[in-house]
C-alpha positions in Angstrom: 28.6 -48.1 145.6 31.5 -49.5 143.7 31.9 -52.8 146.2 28.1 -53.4 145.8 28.6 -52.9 141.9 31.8 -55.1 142.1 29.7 -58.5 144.2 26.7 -57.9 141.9 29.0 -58.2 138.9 30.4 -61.5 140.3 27.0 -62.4 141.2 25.4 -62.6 137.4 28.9 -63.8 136.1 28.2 -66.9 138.9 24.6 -67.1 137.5 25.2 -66.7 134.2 27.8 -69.9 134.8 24.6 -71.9 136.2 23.0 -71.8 132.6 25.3 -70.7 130.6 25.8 -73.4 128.1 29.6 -73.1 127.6 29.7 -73.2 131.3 28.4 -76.9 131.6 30.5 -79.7 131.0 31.0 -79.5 126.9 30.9 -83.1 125.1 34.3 -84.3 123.7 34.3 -83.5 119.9 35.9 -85.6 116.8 37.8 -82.7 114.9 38.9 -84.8 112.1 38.8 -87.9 110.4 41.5 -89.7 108.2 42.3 -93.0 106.9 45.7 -94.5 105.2 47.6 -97.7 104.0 50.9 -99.2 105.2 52.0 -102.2 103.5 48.8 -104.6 104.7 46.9 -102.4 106.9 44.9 -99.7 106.5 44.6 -97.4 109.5 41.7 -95.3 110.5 42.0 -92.2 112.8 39.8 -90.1 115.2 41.0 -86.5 116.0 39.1 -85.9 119.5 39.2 -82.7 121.8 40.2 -85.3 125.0 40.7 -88.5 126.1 37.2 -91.2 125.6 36.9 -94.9 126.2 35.7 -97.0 123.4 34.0 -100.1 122.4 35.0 -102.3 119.0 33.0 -104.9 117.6 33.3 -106.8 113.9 29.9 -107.3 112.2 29.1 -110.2 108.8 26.9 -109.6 105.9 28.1 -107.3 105.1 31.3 -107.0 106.9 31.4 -103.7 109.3 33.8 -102.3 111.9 31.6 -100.7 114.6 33.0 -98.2 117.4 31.2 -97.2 119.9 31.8 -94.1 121.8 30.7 -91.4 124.6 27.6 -88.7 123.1 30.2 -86.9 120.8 30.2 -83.7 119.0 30.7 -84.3 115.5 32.7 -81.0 113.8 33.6 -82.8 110.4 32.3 -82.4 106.9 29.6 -85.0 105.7 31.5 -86.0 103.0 34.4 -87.0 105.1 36.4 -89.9 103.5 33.5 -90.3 101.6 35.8 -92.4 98.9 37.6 -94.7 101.5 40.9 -95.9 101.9 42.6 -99.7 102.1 40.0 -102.3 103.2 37.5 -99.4 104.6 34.8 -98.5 101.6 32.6 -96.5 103.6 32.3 -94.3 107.1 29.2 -93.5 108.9 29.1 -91.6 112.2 26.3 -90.7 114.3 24.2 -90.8 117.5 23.0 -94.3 118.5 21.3 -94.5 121.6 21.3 -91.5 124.3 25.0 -90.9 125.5 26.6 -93.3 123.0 27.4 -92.3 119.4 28.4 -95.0 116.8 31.2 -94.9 113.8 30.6 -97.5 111.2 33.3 -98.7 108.7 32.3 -100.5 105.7 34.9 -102.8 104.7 35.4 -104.8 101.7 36.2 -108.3 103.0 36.6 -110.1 106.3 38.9 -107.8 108.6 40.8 -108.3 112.4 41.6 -105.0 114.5 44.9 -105.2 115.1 45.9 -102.4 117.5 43.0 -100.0 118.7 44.5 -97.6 121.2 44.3 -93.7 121.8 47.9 -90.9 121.6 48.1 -88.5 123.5 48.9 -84.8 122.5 51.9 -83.6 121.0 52.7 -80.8 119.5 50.1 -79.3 117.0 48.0 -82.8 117.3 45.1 -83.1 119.8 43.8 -86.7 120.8 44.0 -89.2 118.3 42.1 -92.6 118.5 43.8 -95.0 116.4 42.7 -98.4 114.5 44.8 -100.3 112.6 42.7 -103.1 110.2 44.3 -106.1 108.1 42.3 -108.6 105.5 41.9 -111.9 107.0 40.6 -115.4 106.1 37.1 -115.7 106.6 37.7 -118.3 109.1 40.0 -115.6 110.9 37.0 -113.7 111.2 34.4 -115.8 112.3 37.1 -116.8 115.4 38.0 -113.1 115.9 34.2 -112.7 115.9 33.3 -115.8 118.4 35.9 -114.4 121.3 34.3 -110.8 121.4 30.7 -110.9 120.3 28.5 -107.6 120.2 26.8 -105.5 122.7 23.2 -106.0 123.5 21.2 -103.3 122.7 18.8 -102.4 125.3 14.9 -101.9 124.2 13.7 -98.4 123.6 11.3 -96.8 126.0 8.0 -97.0 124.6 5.0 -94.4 125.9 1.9 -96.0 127.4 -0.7 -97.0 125.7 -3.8 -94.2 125.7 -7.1 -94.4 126.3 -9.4 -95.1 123.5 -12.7 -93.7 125.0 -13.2 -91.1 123.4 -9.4 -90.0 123.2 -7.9 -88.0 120.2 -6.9 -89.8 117.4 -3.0 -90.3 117.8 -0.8 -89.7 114.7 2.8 -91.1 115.1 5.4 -89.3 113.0 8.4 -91.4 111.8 11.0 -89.1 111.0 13.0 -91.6 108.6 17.2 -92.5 109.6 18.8 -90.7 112.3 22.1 -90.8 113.9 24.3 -93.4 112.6 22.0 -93.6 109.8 22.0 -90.1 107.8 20.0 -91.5 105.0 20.4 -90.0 101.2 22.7 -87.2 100.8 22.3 -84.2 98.1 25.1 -83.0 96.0 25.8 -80.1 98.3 25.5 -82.6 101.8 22.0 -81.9 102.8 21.2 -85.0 104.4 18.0 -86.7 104.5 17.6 -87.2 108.2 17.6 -83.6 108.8 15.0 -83.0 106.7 12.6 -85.5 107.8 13.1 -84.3 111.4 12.3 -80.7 110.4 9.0 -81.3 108.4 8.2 -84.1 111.4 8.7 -81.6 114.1 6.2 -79.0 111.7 3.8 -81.8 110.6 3.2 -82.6 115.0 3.1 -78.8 115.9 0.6 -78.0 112.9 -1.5 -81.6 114.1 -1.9 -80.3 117.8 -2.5 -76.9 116.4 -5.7 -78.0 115.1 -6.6 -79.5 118.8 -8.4 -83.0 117.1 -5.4 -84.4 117.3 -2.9 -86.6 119.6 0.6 -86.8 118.0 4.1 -88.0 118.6 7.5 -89.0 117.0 9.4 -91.6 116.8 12.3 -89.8 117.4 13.1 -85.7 118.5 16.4 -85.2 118.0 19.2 -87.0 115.7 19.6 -90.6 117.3 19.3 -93.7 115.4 15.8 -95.9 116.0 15.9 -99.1 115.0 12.9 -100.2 112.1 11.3 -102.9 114.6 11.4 -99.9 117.6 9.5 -97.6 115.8 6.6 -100.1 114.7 6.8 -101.0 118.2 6.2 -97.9 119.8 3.3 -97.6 117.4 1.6 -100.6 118.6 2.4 -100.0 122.3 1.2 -96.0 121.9 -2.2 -97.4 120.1 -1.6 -95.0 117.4 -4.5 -94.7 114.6 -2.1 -93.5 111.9 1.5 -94.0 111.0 3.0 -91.3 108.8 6.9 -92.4 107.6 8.6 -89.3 106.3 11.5 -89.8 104.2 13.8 -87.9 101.0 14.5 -90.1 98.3 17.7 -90.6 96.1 18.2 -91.9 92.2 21.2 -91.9 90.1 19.2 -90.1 87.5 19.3 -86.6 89.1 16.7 -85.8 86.9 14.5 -87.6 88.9 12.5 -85.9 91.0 8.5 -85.8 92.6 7.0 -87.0 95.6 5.3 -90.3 95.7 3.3 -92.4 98.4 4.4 -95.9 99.4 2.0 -98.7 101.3 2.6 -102.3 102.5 2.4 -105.3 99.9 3.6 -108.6 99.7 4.5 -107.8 96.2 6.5 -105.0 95.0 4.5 -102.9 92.6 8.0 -102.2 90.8 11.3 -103.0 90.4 12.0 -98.9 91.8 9.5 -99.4 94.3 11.2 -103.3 95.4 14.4 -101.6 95.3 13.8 -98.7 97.4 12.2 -101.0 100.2 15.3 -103.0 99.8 17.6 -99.6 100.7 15.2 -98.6 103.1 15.4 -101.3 105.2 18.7 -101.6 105.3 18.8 -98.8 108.1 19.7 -101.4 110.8 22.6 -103.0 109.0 23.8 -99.7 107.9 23.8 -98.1 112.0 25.5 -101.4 112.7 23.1 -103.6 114.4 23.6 -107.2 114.6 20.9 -109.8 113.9 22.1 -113.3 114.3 19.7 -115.1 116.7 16.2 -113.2 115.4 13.2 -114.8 115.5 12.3 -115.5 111.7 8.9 -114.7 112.7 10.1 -111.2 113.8 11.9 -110.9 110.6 9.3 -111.8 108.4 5.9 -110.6 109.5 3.0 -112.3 107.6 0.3 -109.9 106.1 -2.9 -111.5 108.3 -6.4 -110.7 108.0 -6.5 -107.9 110.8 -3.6 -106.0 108.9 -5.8 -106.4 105.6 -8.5 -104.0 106.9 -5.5 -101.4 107.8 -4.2 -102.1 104.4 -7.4 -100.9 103.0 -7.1 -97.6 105.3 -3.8 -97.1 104.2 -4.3 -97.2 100.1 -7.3 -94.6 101.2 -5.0 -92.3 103.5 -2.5 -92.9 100.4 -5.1 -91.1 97.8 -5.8 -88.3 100.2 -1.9 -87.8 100.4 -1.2 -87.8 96.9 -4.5 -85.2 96.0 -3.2 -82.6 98.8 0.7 -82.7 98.4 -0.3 -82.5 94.3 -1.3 -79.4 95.0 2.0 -78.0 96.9 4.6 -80.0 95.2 5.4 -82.2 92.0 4.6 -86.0 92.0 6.4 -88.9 90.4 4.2 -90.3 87.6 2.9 -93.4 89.2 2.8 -91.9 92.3 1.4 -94.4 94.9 3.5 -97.7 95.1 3.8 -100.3 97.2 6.7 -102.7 98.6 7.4 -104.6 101.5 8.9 -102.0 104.1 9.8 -103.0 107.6 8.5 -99.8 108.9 5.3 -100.1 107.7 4.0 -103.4 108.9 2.2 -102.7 112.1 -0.6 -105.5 110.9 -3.5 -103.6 113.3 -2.4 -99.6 112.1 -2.9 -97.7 108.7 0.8 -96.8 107.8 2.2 -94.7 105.1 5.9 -93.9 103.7 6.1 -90.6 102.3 8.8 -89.8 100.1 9.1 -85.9 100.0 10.9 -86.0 96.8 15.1 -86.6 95.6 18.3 -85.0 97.1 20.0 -86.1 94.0 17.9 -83.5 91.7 19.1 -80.1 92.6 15.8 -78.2 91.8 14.3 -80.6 94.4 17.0 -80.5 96.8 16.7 -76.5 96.5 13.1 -76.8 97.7 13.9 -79.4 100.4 16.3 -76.9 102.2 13.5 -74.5 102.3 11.7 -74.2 105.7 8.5 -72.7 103.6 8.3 -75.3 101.0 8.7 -77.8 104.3 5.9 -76.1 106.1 3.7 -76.5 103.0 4.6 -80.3 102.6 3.7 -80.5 106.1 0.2 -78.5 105.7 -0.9 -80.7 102.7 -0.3 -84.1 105.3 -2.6 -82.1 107.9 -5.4 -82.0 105.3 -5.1 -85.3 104.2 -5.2 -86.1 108.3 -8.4 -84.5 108.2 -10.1 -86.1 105.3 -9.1 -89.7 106.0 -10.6 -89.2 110.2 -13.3 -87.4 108.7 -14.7 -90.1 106.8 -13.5 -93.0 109.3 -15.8 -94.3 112.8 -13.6 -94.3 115.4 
């Protein structure tokens, strides 16, 4: 009895290992960040668990520092180096793409790497990924830049397109930032990606829940998406609706409400032209490089096809701002319109939704809660109803 009880021990400690997820293959972690200045460099340095390879590119306007790395496991503070150090003004760290994540260093003039290499351990210090920066010429720069140009990043998958005959409608859910990209960031370091994947994953459950609808986001999980990927996989899915959710920011922490955004040419003002502006700035800020795009990429023209979705956006905009009025405060001229990348799929109704501000801590309190997320989430639902309701498809 006591062999059979010894094997069957070892047995479920063998199957246990099978699952178990401290028994797979843990990703590397970054345990610590730091920066510092030595006569003219500044040096930047990675704590890591073990030994990764690495990828550095240099980035113009603005000037950027990007390092690529294997899927890592970020245990830092989000305020880490938040005030910067030498030539490096800001630090930004995140998932990228699916088994790369991406640092980015904000620097305040034209910079060359001048030693990039990895230490081993030694004594109370793990793994330490070094890179030492220096101010250069912007001529320097441009030539540094010319002998080791940027990675290509490979097209997201898109779904296929569904059916139309007689198909739910489909709702895409753009949880706003990601990854690289954390978005605005509260007092306390809530950041705004993690709420808008929360209330996205709630607002699709609650969607299929009702069974009239097909829904789907542009992201799951914390990775960055580029602006012009998540239009596309719009377009390509066929969507009917394109819900943008998002947390907003204001150096008035007073500030605070929810308010609705559509496309327009025009801004309708300065706040509105300026948050467009920060919004979509999400590719630059995850590091993404756009010399060679198409100007007509760049600059989609308002045509007359995305008119009539323009017209079914301001409508899905009112039903927005009567059912989240009821569940949470609204700025005062709460539906605006600016000129947001993500917005202008020309052939689908689209919507940016800004929950309210991380900067105002009554707000930010209710932002944290999974309850006051749930309703924000409900009030969308309705609105979802109402607008198909009263719209042949």
């Amino acid at each position: 009895m006591a062999r059979w009880r010894v094997r069957r021990i070892a047995f479920l400690i063998l199957l246990m290992g099978a699952w178990w997820p401290g028994a797979v293959a843990a990703e590397p972690s970054v345990l610590g960040v730091r920066a510092g200045e030595h006569l003219t460099m500044t040096r930047f340095v990675l704590d890591l668990s073990e030994r990764v390879e690495f990828q550095i590119f240099t980035l113009a306007n603005p000037y950027r520092i990007v390092i690529d790395l294997p899927e890592m496991n970020w245990q830092i503070p989000p305020h880490a180096l938040e005030k910067g150090k030498g030539v490096i003004q800001g630090f930004r760290y995140g998932l990228f793409t699916a088994g790369t994540s991406r640092v980015v260093l904000d620097v305040n003039r034209p910079v060359t790497v001048k030693k990039a290499f990895l230490l081993n351990p030694i004594g109370q210090h793990s793994y330490r990924f070094v890179l030492d920066l220096e101010a250069v010429s912007k001529e320097a720069f441009e030539h540094s830049r010319d002998k080791a140009a940027p990675p290509k990043v490979a097209a997201l998958p898109v779904p296929p397109p569904a059916s139309k005959n007689g198909a739910k409608p489909l709702v895409v859910i753009d949880p706003g930032h990601g990854g690289v990209d954390p978005g605005a960031l509260s007092g306390s370091g809530l950041q705004e990606k993690g709420v808008t994947l929360d209330v996205a994953r709630k607002l699709k459950q609650k969607l299929e829940a009702t069974g009239r609808y097909r829904a789907m986001l542009t992201r799951d999980r914390d990775i960055f998406i580029p602006l012009r990927s998540r239009v596309a996989m719009a377009r390509e899915a066929e969507a009917d609706l394109f819900i943008s959710l998002h947390a907003d920011s204001h150096p008035n922490h007073r500030t605070m409400g929810a308010s609705i955004y559509t496309l327009s040419e025009k801004a309708s003002d300065k706040e509105a032209a300026a948050q467009a502006a920060n919004e979509n700035k999400a590719d630059i800020i995850a590091g993404m490089d756009f010399s060679g795009t198409d100007p007509v990429l760049a600059d989609i023209l308002i045509d007359i096809a995305q008119r009539d979705s323009l017209n079914s956006s301001l409508s899905f905009c009112y039903l927005l701002i009567k059912e989240m009025g009821k569940v949470t405060r609204l700025v005062r001229n709460t539906r605006r319109s600016a000129g947001f990348a993500v917005l202008k799929a020309p052939d689908i109704p689209s919507v940016l939704v800004e929950m309210g501000y991380l900067s105002n801590r009554q707000e930010e309190k209710l932002l944290r809660d999974g309850g006051h997320r749930s309703r924000l989430a409900d009030a969308i639902v309705k609105a979802t109803d109402r607008f198909f309701a009263g719209r042949d498809l």
